[in-house]
Residue frames as a rotation matrix with the C-alpha (Angstrom) as fourth column:
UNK 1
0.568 0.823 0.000 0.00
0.823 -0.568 0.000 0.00
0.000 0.000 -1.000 0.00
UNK 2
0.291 -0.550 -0.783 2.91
0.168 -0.776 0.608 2.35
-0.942 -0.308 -0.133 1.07
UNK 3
-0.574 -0.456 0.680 3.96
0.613 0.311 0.726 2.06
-0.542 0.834 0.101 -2.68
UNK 4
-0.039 0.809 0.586 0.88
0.976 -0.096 0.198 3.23
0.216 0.580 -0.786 -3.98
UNK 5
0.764 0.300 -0.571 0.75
0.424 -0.901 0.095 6.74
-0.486 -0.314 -0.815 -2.19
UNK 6
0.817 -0.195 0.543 2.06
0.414 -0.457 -0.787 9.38
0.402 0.868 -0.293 -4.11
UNK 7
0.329 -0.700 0.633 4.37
-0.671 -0.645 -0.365 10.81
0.664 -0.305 -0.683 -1.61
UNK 8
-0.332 -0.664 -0.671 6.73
0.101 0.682 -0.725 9.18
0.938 -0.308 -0.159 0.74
UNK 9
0.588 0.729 0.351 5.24
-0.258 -0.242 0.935 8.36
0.767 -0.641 0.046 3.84
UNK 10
0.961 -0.277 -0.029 8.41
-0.066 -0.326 0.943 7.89
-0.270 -0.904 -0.331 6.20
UNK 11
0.590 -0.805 0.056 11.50
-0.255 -0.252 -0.933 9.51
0.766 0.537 -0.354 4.02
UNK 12
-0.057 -0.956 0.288 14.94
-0.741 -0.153 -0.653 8.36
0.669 -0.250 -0.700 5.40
UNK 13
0.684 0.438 0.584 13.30
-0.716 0.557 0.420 4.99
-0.141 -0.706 0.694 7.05
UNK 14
0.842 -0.407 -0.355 16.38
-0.063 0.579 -0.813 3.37
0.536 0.707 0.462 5.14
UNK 15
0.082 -0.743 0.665 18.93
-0.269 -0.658 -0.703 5.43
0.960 -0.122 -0.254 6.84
UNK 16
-0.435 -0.168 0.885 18.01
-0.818 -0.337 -0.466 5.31
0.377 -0.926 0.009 10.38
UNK 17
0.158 0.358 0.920 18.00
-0.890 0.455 -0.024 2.38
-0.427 -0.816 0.391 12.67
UNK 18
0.990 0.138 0.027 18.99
-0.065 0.620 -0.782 -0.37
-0.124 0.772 0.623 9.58
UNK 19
0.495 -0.741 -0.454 21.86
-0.428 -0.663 0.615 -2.03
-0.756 -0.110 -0.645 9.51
UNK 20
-0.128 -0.124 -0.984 23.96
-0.992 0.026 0.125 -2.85
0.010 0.992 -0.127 6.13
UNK 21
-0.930 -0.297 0.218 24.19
-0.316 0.947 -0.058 -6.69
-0.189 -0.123 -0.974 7.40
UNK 22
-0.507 0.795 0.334 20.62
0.216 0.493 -0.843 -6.62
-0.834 -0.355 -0.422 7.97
UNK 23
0.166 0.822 -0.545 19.00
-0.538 -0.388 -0.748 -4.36
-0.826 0.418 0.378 5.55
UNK 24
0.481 0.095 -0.872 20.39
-0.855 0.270 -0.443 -6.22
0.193 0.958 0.211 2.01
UNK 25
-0.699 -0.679 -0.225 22.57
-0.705 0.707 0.059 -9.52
0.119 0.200 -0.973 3.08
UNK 26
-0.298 0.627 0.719 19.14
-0.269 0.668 -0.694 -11.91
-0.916 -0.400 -0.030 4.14
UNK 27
0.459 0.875 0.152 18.00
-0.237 0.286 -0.929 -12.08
-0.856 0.390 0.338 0.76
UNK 28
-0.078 -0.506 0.859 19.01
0.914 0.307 0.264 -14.12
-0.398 0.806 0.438 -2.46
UNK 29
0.093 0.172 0.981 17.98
0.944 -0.327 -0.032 -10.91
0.315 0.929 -0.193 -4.75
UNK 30
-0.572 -0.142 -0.808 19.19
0.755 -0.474 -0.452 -7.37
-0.319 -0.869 0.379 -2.71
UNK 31
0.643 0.766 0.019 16.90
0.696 -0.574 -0.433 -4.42
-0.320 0.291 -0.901 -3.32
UNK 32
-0.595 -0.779 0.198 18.58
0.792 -0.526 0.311 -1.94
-0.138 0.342 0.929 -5.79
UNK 33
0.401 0.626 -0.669 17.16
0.180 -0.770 -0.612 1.71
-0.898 0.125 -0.421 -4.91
UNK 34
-0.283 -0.314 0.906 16.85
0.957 -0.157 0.244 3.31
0.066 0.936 0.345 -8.90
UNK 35
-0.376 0.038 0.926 16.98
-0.076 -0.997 0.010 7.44
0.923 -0.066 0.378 -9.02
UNK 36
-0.797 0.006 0.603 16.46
-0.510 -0.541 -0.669 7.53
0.322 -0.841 0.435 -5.57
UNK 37
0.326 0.940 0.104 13.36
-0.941 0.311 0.136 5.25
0.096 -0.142 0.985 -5.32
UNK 38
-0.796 -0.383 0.468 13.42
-0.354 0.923 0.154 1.46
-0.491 -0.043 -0.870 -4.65
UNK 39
-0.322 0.827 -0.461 10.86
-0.826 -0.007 0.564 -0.10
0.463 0.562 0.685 -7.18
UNK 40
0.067 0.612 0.788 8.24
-0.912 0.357 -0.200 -2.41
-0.404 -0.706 0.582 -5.96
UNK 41
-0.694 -0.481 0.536 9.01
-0.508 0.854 0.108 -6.29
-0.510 -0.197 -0.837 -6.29
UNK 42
-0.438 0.540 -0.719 7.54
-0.822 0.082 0.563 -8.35
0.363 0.838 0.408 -8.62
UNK 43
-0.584 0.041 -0.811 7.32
-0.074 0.992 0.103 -11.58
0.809 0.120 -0.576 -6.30
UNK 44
0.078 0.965 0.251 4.78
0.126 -0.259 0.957 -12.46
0.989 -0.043 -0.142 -4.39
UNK 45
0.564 -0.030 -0.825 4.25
0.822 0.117 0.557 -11.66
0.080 -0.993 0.091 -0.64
UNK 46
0.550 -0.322 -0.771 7.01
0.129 -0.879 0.459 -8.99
-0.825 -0.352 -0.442 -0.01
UNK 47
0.923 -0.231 -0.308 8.46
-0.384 -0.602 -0.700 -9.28
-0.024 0.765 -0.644 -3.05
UNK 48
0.304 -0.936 -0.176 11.84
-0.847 -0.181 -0.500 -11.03
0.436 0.302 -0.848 -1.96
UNK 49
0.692 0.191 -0.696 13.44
-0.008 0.966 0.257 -14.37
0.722 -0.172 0.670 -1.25
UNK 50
0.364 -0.760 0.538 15.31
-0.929 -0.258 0.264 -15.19
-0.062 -0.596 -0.800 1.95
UNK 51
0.018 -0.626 -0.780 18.47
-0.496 0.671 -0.551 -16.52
0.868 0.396 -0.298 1.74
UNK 52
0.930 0.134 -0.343 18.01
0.223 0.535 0.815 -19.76
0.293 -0.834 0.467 4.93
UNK 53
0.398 -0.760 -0.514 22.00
0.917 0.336 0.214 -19.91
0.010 -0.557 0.831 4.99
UNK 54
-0.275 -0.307 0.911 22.59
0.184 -0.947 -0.263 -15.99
0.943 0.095 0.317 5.30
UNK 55
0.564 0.583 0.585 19.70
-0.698 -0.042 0.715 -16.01
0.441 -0.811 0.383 8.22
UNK 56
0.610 -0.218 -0.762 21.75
0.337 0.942 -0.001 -18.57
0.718 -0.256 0.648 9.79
UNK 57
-0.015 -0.999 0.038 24.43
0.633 -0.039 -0.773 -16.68
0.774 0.013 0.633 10.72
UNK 58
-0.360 0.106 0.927 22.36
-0.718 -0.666 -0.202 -14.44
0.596 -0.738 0.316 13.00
UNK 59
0.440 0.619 -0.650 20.80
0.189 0.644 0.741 -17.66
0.878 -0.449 0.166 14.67
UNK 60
-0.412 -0.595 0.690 21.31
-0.769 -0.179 -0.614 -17.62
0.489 -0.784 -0.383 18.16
UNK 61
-0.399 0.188 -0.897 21.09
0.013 0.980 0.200 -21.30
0.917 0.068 -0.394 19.78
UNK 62
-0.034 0.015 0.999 20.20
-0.946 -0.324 -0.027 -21.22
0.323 -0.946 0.026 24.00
């Protein structure tokens, strides 16, 4: 839905509080922002696959 609205509805949500490990290394296909915009995935659900053995590496066992 956030896609659809014409204006950005929380600018700089990339920047702040995301980090690089997290924000592009989980997934097989990283999001590539194009003129400043990140275009909306073609696959279903969010749009992106997660990589299992990337997500691994944060696993914590107990």
């Amino acid at each position: 839905m956030c896609a659809a609205w014409p204006e950005p509805l929380m600018e700089g949500v990339f920047a702040v509080g995301v980090s690089g490990a997290l924000a592009g290394d989980v997934v097989t296909e990283p999001l590539a922002p194009e003129n400043g915009e990140i275009p909306v995935p073609k696959g279903p659900g969010l749009g992106v696959e997660l990589d299992a053995e990337k997500i691994a590496r944060f696993r914590i066992d107990r």
